[in-house]
C-alpha positions, 0 to 999 in steps of 0.5 A: 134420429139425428134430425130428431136431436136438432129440432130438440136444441133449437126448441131449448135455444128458443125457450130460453131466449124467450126467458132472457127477453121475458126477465129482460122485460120484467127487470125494465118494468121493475126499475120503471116502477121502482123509479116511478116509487121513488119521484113520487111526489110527497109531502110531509104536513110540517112543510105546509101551512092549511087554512080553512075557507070560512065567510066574512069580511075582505078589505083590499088594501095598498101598502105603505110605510109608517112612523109612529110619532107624539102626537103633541110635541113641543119644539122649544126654541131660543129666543136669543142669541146666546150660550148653552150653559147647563143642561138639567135634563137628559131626553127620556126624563119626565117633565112638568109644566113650569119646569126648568130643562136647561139654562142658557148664558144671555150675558150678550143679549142683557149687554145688547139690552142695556145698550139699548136702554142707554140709547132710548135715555139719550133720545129722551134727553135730545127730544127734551133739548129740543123741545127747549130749543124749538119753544125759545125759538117761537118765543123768540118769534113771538116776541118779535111780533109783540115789537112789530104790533107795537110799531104798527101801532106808533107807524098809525099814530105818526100817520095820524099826526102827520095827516093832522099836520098836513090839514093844518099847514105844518106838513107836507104831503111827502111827510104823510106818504113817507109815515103811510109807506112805514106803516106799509112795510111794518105790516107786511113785515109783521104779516111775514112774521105771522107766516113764519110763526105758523111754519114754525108751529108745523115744524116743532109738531113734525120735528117733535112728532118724529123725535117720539115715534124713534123713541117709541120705536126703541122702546118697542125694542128694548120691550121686546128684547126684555121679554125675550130675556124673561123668556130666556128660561127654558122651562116646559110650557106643559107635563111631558117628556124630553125627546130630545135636548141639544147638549153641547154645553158652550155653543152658540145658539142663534135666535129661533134654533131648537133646544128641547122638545118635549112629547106627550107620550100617552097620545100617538100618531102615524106618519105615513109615505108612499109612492106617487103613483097612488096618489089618485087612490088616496083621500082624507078620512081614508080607512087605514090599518097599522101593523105594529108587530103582531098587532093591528090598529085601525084609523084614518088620513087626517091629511095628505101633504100637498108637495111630492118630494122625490117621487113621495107622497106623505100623509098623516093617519089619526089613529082610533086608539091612541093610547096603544100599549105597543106604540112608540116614538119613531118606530116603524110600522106597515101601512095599509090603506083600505081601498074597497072592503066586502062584507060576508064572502068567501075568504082565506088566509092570505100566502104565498099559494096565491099570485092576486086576483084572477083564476089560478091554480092551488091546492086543496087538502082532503083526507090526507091528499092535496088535490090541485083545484082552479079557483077565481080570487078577489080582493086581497090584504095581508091577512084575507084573500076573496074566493070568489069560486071554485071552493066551499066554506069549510074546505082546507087550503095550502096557503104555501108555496106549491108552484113546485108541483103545479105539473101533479094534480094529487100529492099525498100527504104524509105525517110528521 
């Protein structure tokens, strides 16, 4: 009876530590499916962008960065030494052709311009003083070769006479020798006189010759400075707008600083930089796309600056349509130049899902399940990506940033 008793117990004592290791079980595999419950992944649609594969056209492209400038712009500069007296006016106004924009003080420059004007007189006057002066020299030359030939000519006749006189017994040899060496020295005086007059001819033409080409060498100036004056006027050469006017009335301007620039704003272009390194994948007439905001605007390198300044290449792009409601002078805008472009291929909107080209991992939305899926991408901008394989036209794609569950293959999808 007793023993009866005891196997009675330990078969209860068993049982019921079989129930504790059983709900002991039980309560582990409960929280292992509650906390599996819990760190599910999941996502709401409102965290997501999709995208749809569809055929058409990817360009890839290099970025770099812009400046929208005028594409004619004027630098009025000044073409004297002067003042700023008055400025008419201020940069933004409208301008027309003929107009007047500022006013400079050239009082130096008209006082430069008379001074001149003297000088150009007072050579006139000394090239008249020498003219006077060189013509009574060579009439004083000639003069004296007219008295010369005279004397020749009574030497000869006193020749003659004492030869007549020697034939005749009334003279001496010595005589006639004496009158023939006279007439000697009187030629050879003469023949001087002759040199001297024709030395003295080369001499006025060179003396007066040097004396006009100063004169009209300060003629050239004083023309000069005159048409500068006349262009003293800082008017417009041209219907634009005043970008910029320099507006520090009195200062001193030199010749050739800048004083008004004036824009035709109905015409645009774009000044573009980037780095160095992609120097060898630039060219003239390169296709290029201008981002400004939420438009894009298409063109070409018109041209590529030949100096690298600070590891910095500049070029410049002519744009397709220049006349473009959204541009404005000096605003900044996105680059891209297109390098290689295929038409009728598989592409997405461009996102943060994808990291270039090559095979990588992304993820695909069907029937309100994110699906992991490999996919081989190509070319590549800011608005397309190349699907090469591994999607179809018509699947959707999460163009965000899923990096975060690259661990799951399928995350569900739940509404806002």
């Amino acid at each position: 009876m007793d023993r009866s008793i005891e196997v009675e117990v330990s078969a209860t004592k068993k049982r019921r530590r079989l129930i504790i290791i059983i709900g002991v079980l039980l309560a582990l595999l409960l929280t292992v499916w509650v906390v599996r419950s819990l760190l599910k992944p999941s996502l709401r649609s409102s965290d997501i962008l999709v995208s749809k594969v569809e055929l058409g056209a990817v360009e890839n492209t290099i970025s770099a960065s812009g400046e929208v400038l005028p594409e004619f712009e004027e630098i009025l500069a000044s073409p004297i030494k002067a003042s700023i007296q008055e400025v008419l006016l201020d940069p933004g106004k409208k301008v027309v052709k003929g107009q007047s924009i500022l006013r400079l003080d050239k009082s130096a420059t008209q006082s430069e311009y008379e001074r001149l004007q003297f000088q150009m007189e007072s050579k006139a006057n000394e090239i008249s003083k020498l003219r006077l002066t060189l013509e009574k020299s060579f009439y004083d030359i000639k003069s004296n070769n007219s008295i010369k030939e005279l004397r020749i000519s009574n030497l000869k006749d006193n020749v003659s006479a004492a030869q007549r006189l020697l034939k005749a017994g009334g003279g001496t040899r010595e005589d006639v020798e004496k009158a023939s060496l006279d007439l000697k020295v009187a030629q050879l005086e003469k023949q001087q006189l002759e040199n001297e007059i024709r030395s003295k001819q080369q001499t006025m033409k060179i003396e007066i010759r040097e004396a006009e080409i100063a004169l009209a060498i300060q003629q050239n100036d004083l023309q000069a400075l005159k048409r500068k004056l006349d262009k003293a006027e800082v008017v417009a050469s041209r219907d634009g707008v005043v970008t910029w006017v320099n507006k520090n009335i009195g200062a001193s301007i030199n010749e050739g600083e800048a004083l008004v620039r004036i824009a035709n704003l109905s015409s645009f272009k774009v000044a573009g930089s980037m780095s160095d390194n992609m120097l060898d994948q630039i060219y003239n007439a390169m296709p290029a796309i201008v981002r400004v905001g939420e438009s894009h605007l298409r063109g070409s390198i018109a041209n590529i600056s030949p100096a690298i300044n600070n590891n910095i290449v500049s070029f410049e792009l002519r744009l397709d349509q220049k006349d473009a409601k959204v541009l404005r002078p000096n605003q900044k805008v996105d680059v891209f130049l297109v390098t290689q472009t295929r038409p009728k291929v598989m592409r997405v909107s461009n996102g943060p899902a994808f990291n270039g080209a090559g095979r990588q991992d992304i993820f695909v939305l069907k029937d309100g399940v994110a699906e992991r899926r490999t996919v081989e991408t190509g070319l590549s901008n800011f608005d397309y990506i190349e699907i090469k394989n591994g999607l179809k036209p018509g699947d959707a794609v999460i163009t965000t940033d899923m990096s975060t569950y690259k661990n799951y293959q399928k995350i569900p999808i739940t509404s806002n």
